[in-house]
N, CA, C, O and CB atoms as a CASP TS submission, in Angstrom:
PFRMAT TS
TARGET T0000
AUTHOR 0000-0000-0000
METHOD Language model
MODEL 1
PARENT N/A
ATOM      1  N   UNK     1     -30.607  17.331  -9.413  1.00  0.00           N
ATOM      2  CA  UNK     1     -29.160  17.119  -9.542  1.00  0.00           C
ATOM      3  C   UNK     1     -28.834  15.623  -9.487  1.00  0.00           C
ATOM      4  O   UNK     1     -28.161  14.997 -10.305  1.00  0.00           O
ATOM      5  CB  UNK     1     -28.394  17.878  -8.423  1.00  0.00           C
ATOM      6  N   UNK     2     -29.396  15.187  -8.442  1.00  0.00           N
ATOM      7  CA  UNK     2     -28.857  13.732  -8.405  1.00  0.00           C
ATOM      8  C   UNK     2     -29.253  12.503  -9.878  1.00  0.00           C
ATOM      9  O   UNK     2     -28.798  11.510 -10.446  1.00  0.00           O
ATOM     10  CB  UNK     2     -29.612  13.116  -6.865  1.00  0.00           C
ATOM     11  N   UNK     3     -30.534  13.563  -9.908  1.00  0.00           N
ATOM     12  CA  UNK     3     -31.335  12.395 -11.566  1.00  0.00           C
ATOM     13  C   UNK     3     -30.313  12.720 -12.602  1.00  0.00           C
ATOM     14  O   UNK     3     -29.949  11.802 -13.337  1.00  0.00           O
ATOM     15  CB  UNK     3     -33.363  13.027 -12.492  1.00  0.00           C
ATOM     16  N   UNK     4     -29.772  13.988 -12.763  1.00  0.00           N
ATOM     17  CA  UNK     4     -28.743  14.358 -13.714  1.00  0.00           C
ATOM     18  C   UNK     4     -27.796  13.251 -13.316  1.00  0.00           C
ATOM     19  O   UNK     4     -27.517  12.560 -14.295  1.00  0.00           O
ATOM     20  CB  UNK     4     -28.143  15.931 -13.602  1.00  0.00           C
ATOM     21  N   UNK     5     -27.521  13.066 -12.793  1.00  0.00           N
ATOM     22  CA  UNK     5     -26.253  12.640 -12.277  1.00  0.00           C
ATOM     23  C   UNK     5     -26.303  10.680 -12.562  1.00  0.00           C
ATOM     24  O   UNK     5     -25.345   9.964 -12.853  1.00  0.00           O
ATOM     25  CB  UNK     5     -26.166  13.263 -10.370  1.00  0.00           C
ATOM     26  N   UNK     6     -27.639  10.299 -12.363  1.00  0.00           N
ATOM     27  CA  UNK     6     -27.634   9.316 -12.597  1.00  0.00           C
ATOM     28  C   UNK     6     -27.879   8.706 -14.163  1.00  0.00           C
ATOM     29  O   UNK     6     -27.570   7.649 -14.714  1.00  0.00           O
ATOM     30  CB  UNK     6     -28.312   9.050 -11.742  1.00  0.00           C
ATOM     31  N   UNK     7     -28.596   9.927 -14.583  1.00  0.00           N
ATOM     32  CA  UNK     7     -28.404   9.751 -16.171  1.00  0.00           C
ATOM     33  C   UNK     7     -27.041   9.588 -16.892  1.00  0.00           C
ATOM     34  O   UNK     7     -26.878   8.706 -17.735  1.00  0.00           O
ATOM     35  CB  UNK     7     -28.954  10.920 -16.805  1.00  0.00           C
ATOM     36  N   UNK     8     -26.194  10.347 -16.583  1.00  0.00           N
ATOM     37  CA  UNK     8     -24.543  11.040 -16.688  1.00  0.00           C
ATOM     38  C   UNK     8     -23.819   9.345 -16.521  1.00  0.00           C
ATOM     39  O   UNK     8     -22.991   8.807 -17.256  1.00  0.00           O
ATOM     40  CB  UNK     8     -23.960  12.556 -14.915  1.00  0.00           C
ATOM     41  N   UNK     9     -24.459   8.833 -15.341  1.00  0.00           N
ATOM     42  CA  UNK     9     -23.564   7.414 -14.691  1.00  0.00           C
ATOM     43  C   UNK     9     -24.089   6.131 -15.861  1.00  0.00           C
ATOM     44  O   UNK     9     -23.350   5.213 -16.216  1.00  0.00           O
ATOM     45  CB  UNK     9     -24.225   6.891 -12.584  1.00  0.00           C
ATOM     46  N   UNK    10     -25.416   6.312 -16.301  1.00  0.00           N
ATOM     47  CA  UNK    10     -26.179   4.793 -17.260  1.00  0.00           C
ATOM     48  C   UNK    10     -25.226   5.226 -18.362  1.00  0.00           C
ATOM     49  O   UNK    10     -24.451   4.441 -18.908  1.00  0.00           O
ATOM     50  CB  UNK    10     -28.346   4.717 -17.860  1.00  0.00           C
ATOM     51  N   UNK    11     -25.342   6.762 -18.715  1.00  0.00           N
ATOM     52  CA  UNK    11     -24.453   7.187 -20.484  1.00  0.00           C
ATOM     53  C   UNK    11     -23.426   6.644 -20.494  1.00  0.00           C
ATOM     54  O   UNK    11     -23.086   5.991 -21.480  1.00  0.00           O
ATOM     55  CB  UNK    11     -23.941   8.774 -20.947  1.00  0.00           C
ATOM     56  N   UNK    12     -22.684   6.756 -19.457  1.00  0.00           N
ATOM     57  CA  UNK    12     -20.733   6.211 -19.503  1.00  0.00           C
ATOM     58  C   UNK    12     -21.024   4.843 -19.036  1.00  0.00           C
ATOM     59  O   UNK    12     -20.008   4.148 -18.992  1.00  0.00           O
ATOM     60  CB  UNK    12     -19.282   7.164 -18.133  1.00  0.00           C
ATOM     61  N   UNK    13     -21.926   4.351 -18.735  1.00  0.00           N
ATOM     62  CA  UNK    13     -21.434   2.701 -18.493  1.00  0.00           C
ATOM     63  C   UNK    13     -22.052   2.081 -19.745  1.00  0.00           C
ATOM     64  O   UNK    13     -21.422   1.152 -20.250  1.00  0.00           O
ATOM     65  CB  UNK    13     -22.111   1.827 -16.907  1.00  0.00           C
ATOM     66  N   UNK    14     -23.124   2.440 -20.280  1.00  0.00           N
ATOM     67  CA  UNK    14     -23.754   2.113 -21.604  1.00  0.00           C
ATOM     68  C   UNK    14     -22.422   2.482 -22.875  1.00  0.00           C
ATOM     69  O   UNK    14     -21.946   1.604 -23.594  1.00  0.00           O
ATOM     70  CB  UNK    14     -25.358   3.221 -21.787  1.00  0.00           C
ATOM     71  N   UNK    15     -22.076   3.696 -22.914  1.00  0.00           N
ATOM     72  CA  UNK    15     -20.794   3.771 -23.604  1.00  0.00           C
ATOM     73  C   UNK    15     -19.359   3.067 -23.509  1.00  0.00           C
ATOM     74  O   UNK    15     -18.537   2.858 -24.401  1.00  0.00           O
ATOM     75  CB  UNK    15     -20.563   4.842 -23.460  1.00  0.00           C
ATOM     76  N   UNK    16     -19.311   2.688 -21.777  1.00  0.00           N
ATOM     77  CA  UNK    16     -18.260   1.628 -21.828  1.00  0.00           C
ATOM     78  C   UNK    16     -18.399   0.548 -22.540  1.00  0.00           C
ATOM     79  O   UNK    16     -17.563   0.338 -23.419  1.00  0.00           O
ATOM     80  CB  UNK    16     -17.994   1.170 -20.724  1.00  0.00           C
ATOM     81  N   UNK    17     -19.522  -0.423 -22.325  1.00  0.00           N
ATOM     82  CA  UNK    17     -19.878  -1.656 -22.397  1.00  0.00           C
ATOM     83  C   UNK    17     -20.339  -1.822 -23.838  1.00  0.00           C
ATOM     84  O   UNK    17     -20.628  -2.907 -24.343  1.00  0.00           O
ATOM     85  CB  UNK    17     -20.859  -1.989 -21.362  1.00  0.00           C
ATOM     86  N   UNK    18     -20.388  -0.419 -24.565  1.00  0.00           N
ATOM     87  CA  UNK    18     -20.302  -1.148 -26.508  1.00  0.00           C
ATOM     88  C   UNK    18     -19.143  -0.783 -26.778  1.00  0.00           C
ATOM     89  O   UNK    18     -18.825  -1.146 -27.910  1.00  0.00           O
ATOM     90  CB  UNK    18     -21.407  -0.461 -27.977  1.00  0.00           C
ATOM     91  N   UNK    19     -17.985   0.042 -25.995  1.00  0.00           N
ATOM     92  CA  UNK    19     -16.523   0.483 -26.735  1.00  0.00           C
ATOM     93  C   UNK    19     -16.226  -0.925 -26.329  1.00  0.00           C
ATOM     94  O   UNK    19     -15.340  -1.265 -27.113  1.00  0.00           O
ATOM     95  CB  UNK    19     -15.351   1.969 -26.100  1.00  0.00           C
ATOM     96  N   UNK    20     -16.529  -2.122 -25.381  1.00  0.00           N
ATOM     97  CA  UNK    20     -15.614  -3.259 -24.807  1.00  0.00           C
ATOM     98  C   UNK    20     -16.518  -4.077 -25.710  1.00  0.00           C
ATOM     99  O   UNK    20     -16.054  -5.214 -25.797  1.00  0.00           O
ATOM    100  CB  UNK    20     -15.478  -3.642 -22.958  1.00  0.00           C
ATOM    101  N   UNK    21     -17.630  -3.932 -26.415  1.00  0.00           N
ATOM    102  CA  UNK    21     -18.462  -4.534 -26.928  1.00  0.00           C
ATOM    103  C   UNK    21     -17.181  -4.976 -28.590  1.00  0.00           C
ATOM    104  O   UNK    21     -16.759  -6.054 -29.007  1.00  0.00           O
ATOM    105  CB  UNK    21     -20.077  -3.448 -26.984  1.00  0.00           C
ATOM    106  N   UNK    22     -16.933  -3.265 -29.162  1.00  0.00           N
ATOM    107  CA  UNK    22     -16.917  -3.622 -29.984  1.00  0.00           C
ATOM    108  C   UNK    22     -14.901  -4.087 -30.381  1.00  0.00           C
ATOM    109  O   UNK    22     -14.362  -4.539 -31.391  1.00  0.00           O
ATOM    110  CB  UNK    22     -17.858  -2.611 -30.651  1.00  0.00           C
ATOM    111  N   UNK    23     -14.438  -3.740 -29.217  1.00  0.00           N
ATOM    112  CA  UNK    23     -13.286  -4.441 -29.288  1.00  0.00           C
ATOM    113  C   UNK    23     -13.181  -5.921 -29.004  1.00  0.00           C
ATOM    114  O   UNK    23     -12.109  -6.516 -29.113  1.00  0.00           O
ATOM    115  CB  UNK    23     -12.511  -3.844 -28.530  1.00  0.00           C
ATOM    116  N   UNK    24     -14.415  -6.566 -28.603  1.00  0.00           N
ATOM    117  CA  UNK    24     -14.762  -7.992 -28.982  1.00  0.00           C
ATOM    118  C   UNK    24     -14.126  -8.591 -27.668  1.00  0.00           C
ATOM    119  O   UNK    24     -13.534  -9.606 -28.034  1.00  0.00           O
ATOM    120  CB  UNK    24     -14.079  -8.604 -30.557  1.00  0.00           C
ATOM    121  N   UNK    25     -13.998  -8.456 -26.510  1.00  0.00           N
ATOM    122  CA  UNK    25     -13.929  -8.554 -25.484  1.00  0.00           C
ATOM    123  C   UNK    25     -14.472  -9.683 -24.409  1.00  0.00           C
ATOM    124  O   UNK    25     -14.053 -10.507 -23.596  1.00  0.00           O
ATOM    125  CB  UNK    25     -14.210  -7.632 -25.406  1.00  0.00           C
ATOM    126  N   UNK    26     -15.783  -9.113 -25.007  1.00  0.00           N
ATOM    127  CA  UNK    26     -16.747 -10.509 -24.940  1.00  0.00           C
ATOM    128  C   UNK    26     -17.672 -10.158 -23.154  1.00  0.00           C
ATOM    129  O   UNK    26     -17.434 -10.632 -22.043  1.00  0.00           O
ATOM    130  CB  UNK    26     -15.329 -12.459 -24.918  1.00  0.00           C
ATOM    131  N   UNK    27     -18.546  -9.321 -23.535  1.00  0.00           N
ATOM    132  CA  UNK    27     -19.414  -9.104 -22.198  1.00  0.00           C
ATOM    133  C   UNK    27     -20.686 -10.012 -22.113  1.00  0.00           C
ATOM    134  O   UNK    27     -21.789  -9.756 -21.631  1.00  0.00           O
ATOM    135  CB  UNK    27     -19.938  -7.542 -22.104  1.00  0.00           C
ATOM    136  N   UNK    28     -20.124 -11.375 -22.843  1.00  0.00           N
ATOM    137  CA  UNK    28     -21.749 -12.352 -23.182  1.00  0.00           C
ATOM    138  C   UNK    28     -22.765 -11.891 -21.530  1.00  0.00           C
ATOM    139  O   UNK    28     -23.948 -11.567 -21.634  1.00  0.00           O
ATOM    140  CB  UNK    28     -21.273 -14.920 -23.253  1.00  0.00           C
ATOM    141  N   UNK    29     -22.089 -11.942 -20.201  1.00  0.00           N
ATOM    142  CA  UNK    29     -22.558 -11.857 -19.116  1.00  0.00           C
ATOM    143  C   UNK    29     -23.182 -11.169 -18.425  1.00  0.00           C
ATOM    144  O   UNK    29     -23.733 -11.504 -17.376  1.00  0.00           O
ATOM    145  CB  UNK    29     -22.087 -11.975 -18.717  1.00  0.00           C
ATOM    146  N   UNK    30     -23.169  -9.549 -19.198  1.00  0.00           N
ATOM    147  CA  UNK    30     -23.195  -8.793 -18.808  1.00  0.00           C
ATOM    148  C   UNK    30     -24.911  -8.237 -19.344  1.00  0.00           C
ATOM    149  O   UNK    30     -25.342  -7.866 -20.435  1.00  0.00           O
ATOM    150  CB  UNK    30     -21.919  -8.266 -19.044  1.00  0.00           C
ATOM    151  N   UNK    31     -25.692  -8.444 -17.686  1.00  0.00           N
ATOM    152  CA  UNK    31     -27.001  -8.200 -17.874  1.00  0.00           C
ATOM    153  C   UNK    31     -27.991  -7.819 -19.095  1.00  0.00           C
ATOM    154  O   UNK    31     -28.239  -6.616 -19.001  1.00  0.00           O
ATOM    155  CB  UNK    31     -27.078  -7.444 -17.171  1.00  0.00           C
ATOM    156  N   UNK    32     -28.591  -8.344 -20.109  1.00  0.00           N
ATOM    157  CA  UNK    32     -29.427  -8.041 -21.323  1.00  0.00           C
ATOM    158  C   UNK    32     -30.190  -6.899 -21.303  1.00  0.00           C
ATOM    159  O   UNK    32     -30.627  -6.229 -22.239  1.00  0.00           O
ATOM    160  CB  UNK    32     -30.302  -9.037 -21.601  1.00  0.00           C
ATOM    161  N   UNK    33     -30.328  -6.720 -19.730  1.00  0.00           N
ATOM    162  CA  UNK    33     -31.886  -5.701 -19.350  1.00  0.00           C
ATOM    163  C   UNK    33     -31.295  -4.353 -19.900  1.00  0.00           C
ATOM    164  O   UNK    33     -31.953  -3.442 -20.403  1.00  0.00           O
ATOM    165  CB  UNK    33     -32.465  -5.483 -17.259  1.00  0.00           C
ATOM    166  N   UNK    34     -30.163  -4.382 -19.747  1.00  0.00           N
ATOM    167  CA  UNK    34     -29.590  -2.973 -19.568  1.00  0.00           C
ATOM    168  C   UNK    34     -29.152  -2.891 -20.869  1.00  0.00           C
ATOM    169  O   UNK    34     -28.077  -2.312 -21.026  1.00  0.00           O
ATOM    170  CB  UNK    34     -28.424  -2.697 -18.429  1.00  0.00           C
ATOM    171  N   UNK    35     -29.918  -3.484 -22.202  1.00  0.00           N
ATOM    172  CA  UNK    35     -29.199  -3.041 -23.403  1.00  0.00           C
ATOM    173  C   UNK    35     -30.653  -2.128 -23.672  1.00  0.00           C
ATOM    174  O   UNK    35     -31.788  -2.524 -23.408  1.00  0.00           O
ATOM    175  CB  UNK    35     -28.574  -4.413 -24.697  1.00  0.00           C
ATOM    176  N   UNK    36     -30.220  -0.578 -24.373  1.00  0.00           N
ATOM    177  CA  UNK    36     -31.305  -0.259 -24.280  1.00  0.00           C
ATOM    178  C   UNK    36     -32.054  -0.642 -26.197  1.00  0.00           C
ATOM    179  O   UNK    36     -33.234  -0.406 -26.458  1.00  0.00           O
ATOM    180  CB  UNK    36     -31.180   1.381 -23.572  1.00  0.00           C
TER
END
């Protein structure tokens, strides 16, 4: 449950961070590691 759960948490922050990506927002800062 909890691995579900942490998968569930990377999907919506990975999905935040290209919807703010592609409204041009500008996440230059925002850690590289975590692009998958």
């Amino acid at each position: 449950m909890l691995r579900l759960l942490g998968t569930i948490t990377q999907v919506v922050l990975v999905s935040l961070w290209r919807f703010n990506l592609t409204r041009g927002e500008g996440f230059q800062e925002f850690p590289s590691r975590l692009t998958y």
